[in-house]
N, C-alpha and C positions, 0 to 999 in steps of 0.2 A: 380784360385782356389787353395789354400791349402792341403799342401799335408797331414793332415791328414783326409780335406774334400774328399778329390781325391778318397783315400784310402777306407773312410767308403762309399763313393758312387758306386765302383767298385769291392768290394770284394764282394762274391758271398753270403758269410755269414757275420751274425754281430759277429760272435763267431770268424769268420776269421783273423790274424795278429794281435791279442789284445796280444799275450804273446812276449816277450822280446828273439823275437830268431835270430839265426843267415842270415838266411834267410826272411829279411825284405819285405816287397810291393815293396817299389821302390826298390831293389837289386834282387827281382825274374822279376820285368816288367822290369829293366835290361838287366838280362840273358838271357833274351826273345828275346830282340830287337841285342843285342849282339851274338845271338845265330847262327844267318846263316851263313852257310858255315862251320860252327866249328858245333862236335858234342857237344852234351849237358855236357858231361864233362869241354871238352877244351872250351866252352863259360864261364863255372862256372869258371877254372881256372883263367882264363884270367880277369874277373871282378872282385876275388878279389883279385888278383896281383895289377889291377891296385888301387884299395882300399887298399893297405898294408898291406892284411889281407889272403896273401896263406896259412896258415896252417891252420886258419880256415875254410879255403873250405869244403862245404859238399860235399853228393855224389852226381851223375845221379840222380839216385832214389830219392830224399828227394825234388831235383827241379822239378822233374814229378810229385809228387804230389803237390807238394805249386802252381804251375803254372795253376790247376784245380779250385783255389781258388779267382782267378782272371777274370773276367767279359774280354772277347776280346772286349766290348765295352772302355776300358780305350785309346785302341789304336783308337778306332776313334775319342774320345774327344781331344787326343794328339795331333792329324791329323787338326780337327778342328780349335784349337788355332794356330798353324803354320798358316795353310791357313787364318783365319780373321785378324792376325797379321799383314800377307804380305800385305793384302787389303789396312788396314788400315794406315798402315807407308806409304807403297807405295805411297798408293791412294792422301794421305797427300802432298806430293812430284809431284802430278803429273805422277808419272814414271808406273802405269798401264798401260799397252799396249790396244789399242781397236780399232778398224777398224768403220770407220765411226760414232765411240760417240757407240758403238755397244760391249761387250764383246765377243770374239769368240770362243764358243765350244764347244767341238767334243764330240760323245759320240757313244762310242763302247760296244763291249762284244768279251769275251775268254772265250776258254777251261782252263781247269786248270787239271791235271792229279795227282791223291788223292793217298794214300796207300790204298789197299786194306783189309779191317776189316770190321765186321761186322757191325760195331758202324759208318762206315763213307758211306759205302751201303744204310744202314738206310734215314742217312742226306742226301747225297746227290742224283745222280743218278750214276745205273749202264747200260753201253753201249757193246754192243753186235756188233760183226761183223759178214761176212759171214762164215767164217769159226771157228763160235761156241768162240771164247776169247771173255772174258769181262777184261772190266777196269772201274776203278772207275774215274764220272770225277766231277766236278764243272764248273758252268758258272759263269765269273768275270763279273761286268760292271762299266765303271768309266765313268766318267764325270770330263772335261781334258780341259784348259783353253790352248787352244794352244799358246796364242800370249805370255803368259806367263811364261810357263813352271811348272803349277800347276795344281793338281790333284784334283778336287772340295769335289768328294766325289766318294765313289765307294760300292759298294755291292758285298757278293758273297751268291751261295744258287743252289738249286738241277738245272739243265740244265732245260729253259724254254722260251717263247720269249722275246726277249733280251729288248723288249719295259716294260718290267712289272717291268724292275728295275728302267728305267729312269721316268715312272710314277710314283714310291713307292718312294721307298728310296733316289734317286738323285733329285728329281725333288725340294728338300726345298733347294738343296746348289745354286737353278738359283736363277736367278733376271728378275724382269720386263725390259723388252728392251735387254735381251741376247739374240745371234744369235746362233742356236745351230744348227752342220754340223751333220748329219747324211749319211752313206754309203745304198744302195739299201735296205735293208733290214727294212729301215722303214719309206718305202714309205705305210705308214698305214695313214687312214680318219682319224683315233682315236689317233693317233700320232699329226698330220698337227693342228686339231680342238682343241687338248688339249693346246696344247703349243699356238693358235692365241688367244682362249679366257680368259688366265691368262697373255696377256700380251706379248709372248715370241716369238721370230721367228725362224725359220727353214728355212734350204738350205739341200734338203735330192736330193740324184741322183736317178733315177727312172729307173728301167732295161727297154728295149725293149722288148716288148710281153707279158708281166708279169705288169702290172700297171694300170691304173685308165682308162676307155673308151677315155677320151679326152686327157688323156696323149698320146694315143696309135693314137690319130685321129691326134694330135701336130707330132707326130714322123713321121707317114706317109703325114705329108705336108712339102710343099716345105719353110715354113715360118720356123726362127728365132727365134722370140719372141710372146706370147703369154699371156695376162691378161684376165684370166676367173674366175668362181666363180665355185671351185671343189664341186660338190654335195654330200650329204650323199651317199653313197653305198648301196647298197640293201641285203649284208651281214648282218643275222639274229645278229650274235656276237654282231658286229659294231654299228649297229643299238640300240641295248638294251644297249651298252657303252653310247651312244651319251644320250639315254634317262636319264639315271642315274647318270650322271655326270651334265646334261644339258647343252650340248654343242650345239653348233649353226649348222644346219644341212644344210648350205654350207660355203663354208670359200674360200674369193679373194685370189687367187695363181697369180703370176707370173712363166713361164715355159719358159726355156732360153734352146738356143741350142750351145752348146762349142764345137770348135772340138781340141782334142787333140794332141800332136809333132807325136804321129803316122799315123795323117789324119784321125782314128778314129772321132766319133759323141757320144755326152753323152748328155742327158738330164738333166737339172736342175728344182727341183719345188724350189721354195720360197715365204715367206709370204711378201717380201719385196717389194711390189707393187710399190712405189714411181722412175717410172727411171730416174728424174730429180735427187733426191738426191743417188739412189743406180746405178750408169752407168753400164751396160751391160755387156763392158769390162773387169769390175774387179772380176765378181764373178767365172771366172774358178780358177783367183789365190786364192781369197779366201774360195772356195771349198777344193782346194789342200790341202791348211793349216792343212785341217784334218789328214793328213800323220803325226803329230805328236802325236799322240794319234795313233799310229802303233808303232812310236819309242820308245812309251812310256811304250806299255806292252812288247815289244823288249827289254826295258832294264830290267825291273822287272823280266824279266821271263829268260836272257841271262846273265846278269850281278847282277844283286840281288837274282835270281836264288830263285824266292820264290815259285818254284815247288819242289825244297831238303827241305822238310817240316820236322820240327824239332818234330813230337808229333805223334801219332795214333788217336786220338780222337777228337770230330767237334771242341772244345774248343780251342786245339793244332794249329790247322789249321785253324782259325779263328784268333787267336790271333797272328801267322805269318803273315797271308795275311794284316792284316790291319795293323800290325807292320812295313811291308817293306812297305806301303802306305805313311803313317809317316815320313819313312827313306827317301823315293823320293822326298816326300812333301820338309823336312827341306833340303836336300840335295840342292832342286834344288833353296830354299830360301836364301842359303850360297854360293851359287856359284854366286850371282848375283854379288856382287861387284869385285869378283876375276875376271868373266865374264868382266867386263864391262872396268877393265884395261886391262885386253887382248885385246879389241877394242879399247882402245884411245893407246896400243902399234904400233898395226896396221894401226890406223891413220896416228900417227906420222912419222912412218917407209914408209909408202903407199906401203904396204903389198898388193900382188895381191889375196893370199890366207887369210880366215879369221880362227883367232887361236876361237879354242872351247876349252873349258875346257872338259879335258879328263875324261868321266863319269867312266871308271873304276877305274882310280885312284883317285877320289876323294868318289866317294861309298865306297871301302874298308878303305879310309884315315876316313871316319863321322863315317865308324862302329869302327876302332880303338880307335876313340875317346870319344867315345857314352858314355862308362861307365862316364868319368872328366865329359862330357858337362850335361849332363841328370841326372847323380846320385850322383857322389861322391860332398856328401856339403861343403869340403875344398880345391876342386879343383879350382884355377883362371880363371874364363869364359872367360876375355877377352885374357887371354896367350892360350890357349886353341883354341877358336876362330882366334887369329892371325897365330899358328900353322897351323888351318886349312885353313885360308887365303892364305898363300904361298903354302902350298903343292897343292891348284886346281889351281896356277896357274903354277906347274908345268908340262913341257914336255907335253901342249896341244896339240890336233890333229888341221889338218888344212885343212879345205874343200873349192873347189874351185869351186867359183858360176855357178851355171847352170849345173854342171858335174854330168853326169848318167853313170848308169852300166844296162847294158843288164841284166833283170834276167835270171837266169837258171833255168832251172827245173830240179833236181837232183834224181838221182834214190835215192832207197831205203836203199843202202847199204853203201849210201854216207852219207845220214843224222841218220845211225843207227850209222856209225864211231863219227860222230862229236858230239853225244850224251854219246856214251862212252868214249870217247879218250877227245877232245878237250873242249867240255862246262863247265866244270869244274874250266877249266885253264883262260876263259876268261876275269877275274879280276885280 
């Protein structure tokens, strides 16, 4: 699309960016993307420094209002084109990752902790403890292509069950034949039936005592493995979902029993019925896989650090949230090839550890660059780009296969320090 198609599609008004000012569309959705971590001056600074244009710098103020003027929808069409981009070049190549001719991915929800105003109370929700404090929060939910290190699409909106975004909003970025990993929480009929009759499969974990009668009859027997035909539930809700959608009121599951490195027992449901072609074996590993779609609001939220919200208002904090989705998105679509000589260095070398390109430093190196690659129209993309070639593949971490860490459970006063003192400092 064309940036002044981009522009008349996304501004809020048609009266919006038609004057000849210093603060253009694309140099305020700049500032924007530019904007974390730096407060709203020093982002404006810094864009047009890199623009050759500091003394024309406005104020705070002047980008707090132009940035109102701005649809947070721009940052997900931005989002959009990276991700079909990757598919398509990729996919061209071959080089998609997929687990049995299967796309695989995960799909979670987070808290997200808002400024407190009255305008963001409003939007979103407010949460109550026992001892009478409120905080303002949001629930995030993405939808996260683990094999691949891409973020399909994500939503945020007032805290609610966290299935309502993966039916709404995430459920257009699937495809027919996507395997989609879900954690306990949506071991829902209305989940399992929506995703078997568009086509789509599921591997969700099922709690102990808390799940479906025949789940709970699979748990307490002595078997394995299990092919039955989960029935509609007698839940009033569920029931009236199934009716309205018209969904099929039983749907063939497979129900696997893994036991975990701690001799623990988990249950698996899945629609993948066939165990000639899906073996038994492999589905604890690709269950797992959903640990990346952990790492992945880990980094957003530790290293992009998209809870230091740059605004007060839902627009502000809509327009970050899906701006640093963008940022992960292209982030993790530029690091493929630096990634992928990191792995034929370790080849060659027969390296015991494998080098990862080190996500803080290259998060802070794509936002450096953001203004050359995204805005300024006389910057050289490919100098630019090779810039950022070398720097992700510098001074990578290097993780050694199979190696875990005990988790800890830390008191309070421990993660109250690493929220004032150290998160900050993490990039």
């Amino acid at each position: 699309m064309r940036a002044d198609k981009t522009r008349e599609k996304f501004r809020v008004s048609d009266k919006d960016f038609t004057r000849n000012r210093v603060l253009t569309f694309t140099i305020v959705a700049g500032a924007i993307l530019r904007g974390h971590n730096f407060s709203l001056q020093n982002a404006l600074n810094k864009v047009f420094e890199t623009l050759g244009k500091l003394r024309q710098t406005p104020t705070n103020s002047a980008l707090c209002q132009a940035r109102q003027k701005i649809n947070p929808a721009l940052f997900i069409h931005l989002h959009q084109a990276v991700r079909d981009d990757f598919y398509q070049l990729y996919g061209q190549d071959g080089a998609v990752l997929t687990w049995r001719g299967h796309r695989t991915l995960a799909y979670d929800g987070s808290d997200f902790n808002l400024p407190d105003t009255p305008e963001l109370r409003e939007a979103f929700s407010v949460q109550r403890n026992q001892h009478g404090s409120e905080c303002v929060q949001a629930l995030a939910g993405v939808l996260y292509d683990v094999r691949n290190d891409i973020a399909l699409a994500a939503e945020i909106g007032p805290l609610q069950a966290e299935k309502n975004f993966l039916l709404s909003g995430c459920w257009s970025a699937t495809r027919r034949g996507d395997l989609i990993i879900m954690d306990r929480l949506f071991d829902d009929y209305s989940v399992i039936a929506y995703a078997s009759h568009h086509g789509r499969h599921v591997l969700i974990r099922c709690p102990q005592g808390n799940s479906f009668k025949l789940v709970q009859e699979f748990w307490d027997s002595n078997d394995t493995e299990w092919l039955i035909d989960l029935p509609l539930p007698q839940t009033p809700a569920t029931r009236a979902l199934v009716r309205e959608q018209g969904l099929p009121e039983s749907v063939p599951v497979r129900l696997l029993k893994v036991t975990l490195d701690t001799d623990e027992t988990e249950v698996l449901l899945t629609t993948l019925c066939d165990q000639r072609r899906y073996p038994t074996a492999e589905f604890k590993a690709v269950y797992f896989e959903r640990w990346g779609e952990e790492t992945f609001f880990d980094r957003i939220k530790n290293i992009f650090e998209v809870e230091r919200f740059s605004g007060f208002s839902e627009t502000a904090i809509k327009q970050d949230f899906f701006g640093v989705i963008f940022l992960a998105t292209l982030e993790s679509v530029l690091t493929k090839a630096p990634q992928s000589e990191l792995a034929e260095q370790d080849r060659r070398r027969q390296n015991k550890t494998k080098a990862q390109v080190n996500r803080a430093v290259s998060y802070v190196a794509l936002v450096d660059h953001a203004i050359q690659l995204l805005v300024d129209p006389h910057a050289d993309t490919e100098a630019v780009l090779a810039d950022l070639h070398f720097l992700f593949t510098r001074d990578p971490t290097r993780n050694r296969e199979g190696r875990k860490f005990e988790r800890k459970e830390l008191k309070h006063s421990v993660k109250l320090r690493f929220h004032q003192y150290k998160k900050r400092i993490c990039a």
